[in-house]
SEGULO-952009 format. One record per residue (C-alpha): x, y, z; residue in one letter. Coordinates in steps of 0.001 Angstrom, whole numbers, plus 500000, padded with zeros to 6 digits. Last residue first. Example, Ala and Ser with C-alpha at 12.3 -4.5 7.8 and 13.67 -1.06 7.14 Angstrom:
REM SEGULO-952009
ATOM    east   north      up  residu
ATOM  513670  498940  507140       s
ATOM  512300  495500  507800       a
//
This chain:
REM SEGULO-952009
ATOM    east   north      up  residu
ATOM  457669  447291  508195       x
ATOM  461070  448131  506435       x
ATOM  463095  450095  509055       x
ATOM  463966  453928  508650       x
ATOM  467245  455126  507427       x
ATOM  469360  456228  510490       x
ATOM  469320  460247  510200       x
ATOM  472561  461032  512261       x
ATOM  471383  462304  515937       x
ATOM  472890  458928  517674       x
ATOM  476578  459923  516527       x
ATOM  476702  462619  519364       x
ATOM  473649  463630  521082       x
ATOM  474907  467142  521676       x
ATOM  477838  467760  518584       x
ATOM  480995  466573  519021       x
ATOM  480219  463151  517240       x
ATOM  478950  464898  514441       x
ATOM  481768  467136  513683       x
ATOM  484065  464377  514115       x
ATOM  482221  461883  511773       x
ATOM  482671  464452  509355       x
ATOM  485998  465410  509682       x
ATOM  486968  461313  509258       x
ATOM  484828  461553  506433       x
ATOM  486818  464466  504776       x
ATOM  490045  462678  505679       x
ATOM  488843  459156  504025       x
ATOM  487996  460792  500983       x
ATOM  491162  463096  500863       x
ATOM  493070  459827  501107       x
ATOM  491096  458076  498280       x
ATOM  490920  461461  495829       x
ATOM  494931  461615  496765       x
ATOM  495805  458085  495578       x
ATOM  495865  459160  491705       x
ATOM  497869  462419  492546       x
ATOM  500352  460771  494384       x
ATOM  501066  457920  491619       x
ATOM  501618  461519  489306       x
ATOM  503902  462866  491672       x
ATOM  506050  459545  491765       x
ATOM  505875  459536  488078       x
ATOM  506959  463091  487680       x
ATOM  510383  462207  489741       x
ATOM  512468  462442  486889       x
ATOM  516185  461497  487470       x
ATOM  519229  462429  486240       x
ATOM  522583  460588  485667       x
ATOM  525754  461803  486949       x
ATOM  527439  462826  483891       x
ATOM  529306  460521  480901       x
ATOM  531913  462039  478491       x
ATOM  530610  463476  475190       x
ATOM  532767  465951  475268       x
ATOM  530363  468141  476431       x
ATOM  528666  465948  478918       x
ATOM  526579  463889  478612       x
ATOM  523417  463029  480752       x
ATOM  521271  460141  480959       x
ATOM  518151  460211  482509       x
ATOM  516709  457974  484973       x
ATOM  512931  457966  485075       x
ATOM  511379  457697  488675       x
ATOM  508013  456216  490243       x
ATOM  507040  454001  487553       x
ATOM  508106  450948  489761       x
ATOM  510160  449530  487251       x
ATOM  511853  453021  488345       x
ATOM  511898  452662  491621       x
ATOM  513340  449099  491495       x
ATOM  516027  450340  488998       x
ATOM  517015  452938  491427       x
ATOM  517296  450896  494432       x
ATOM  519475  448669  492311       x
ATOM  521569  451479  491728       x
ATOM  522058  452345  495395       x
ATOM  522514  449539  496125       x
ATOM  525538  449313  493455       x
ATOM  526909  453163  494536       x
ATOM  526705  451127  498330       x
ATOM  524710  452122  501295       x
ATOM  525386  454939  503851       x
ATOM  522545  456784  502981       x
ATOM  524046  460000  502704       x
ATOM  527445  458497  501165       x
ATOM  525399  456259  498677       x
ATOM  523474  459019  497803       x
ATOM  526480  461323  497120       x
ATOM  528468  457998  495241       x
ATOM  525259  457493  493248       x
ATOM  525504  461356  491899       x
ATOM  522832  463611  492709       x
ATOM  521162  464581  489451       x
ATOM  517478  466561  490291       x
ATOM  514838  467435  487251       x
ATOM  514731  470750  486340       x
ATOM  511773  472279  485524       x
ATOM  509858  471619  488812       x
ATOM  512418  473101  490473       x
ATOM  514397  472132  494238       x
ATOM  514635  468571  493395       x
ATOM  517963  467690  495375       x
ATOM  515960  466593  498248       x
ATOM  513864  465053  496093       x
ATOM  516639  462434  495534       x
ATOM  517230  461805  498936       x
ATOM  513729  460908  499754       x
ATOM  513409  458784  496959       x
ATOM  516820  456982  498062       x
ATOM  514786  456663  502051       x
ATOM  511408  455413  500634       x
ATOM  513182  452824  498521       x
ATOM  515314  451832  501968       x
ATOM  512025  451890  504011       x
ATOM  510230  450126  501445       x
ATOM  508020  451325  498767       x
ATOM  504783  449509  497259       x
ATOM  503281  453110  496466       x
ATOM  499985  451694  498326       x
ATOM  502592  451398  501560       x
ATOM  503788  454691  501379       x
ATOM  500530  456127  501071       x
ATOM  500687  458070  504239       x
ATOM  504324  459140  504319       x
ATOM  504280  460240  500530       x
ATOM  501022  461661  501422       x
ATOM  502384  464182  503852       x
ATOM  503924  466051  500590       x
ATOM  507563  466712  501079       x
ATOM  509489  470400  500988       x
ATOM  512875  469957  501673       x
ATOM  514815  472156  503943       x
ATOM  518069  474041  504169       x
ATOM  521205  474486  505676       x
ATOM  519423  477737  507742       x
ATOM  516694  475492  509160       x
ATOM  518975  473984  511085       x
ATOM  520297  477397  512358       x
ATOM  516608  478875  512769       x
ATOM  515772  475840  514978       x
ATOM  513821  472496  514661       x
ATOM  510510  473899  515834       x
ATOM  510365  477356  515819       x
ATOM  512411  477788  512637       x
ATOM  509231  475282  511177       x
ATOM  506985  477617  512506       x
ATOM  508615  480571  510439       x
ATOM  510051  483143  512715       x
ATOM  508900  486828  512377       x
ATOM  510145  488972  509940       x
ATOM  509483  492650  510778       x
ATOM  506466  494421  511427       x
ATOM  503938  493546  508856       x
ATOM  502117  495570  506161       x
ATOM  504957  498436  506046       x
ATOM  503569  501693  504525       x
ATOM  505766  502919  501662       x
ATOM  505686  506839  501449       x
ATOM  505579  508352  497879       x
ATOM  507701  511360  496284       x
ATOM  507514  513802  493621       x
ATOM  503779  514236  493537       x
ATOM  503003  514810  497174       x
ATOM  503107  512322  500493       x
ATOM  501152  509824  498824       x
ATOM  500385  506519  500624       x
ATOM  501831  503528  499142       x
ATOM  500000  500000  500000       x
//
């Protein structure tokens, strides 16, 4: 909002007093937070049994969207990184890889460089967001009901003052 002061200059009006701490500074700390965060959907958690992942699978897909910071451009941590992080070896960590992408939950990409000399490879996470947004009419389902159901139950009378259908005679 800029109130005028006269034609030649202008007067910003601050909206909010200085920055105040995230929530997320709150909980872990504004020097963790500082190195950096990842932003996961919840879902990922819930469904991760309906994506068929295992801790281990869960753990590499993890790592890799931690490098996925645009949707644009797809994240290429190399297998040593991962396998440093993870504390697994560059071959787990390339069977882990393959499984997730039989899976249809990542697309490895080659890369080249210049000189036509291999890069660490890339990988395309689209799949897993798509598989997310498949399961999400289920889980938002389920969520909505759950609301529901705790709506009623809080109100006086409880779960009795639902409309029960009425009794063939």
């Amino acid at each position: 909002m800029v109130a005028k002061e006269d034609s030649r200059s202008a007067t910003v009006v601050q909206l909010r007093p200085g920055k105040a701490p995230r929530e997320s500074e709150k909980k872990w700390g504004k020097a963790v937070m500082d190195l950096g965060f990842c932003v996961m959907p919840s879902l990922i958690f819930r469904a991760q049994q309906r994506l068929g992942l295992n801790p281990t699978q869960l753990a590499v897909l993890l790592q890799l969207a931690d490098y996925w910071w645009q949707k644009e451009r797809i994240p290429y941590p190399s297998k040593k990184t991962l396998s440093d992080r993870l504390g697994l070896s560059p071959r787990q960590i390339q069977r882990y890889i393959a499984e997730l992408e039989q899976a249809g939950l990542v697309e490895r990409i080659e890369r080249r460089a210049a000189h036509g000399g291999k890069k660490s490879n890339g990988y395309d996470l689209s799949g897993l967001a798509e598989r997310l947004k498949k399961l999400e009419p289920e889980f938002r389902e389920v969520k909505d009901e759950t609301k529901s159901m705790r709506q009623q139950v809080t109100r006086r009378g409880g779960l009795k003052n639902r409309r029960q259908p009425k009794a063939d005679k």
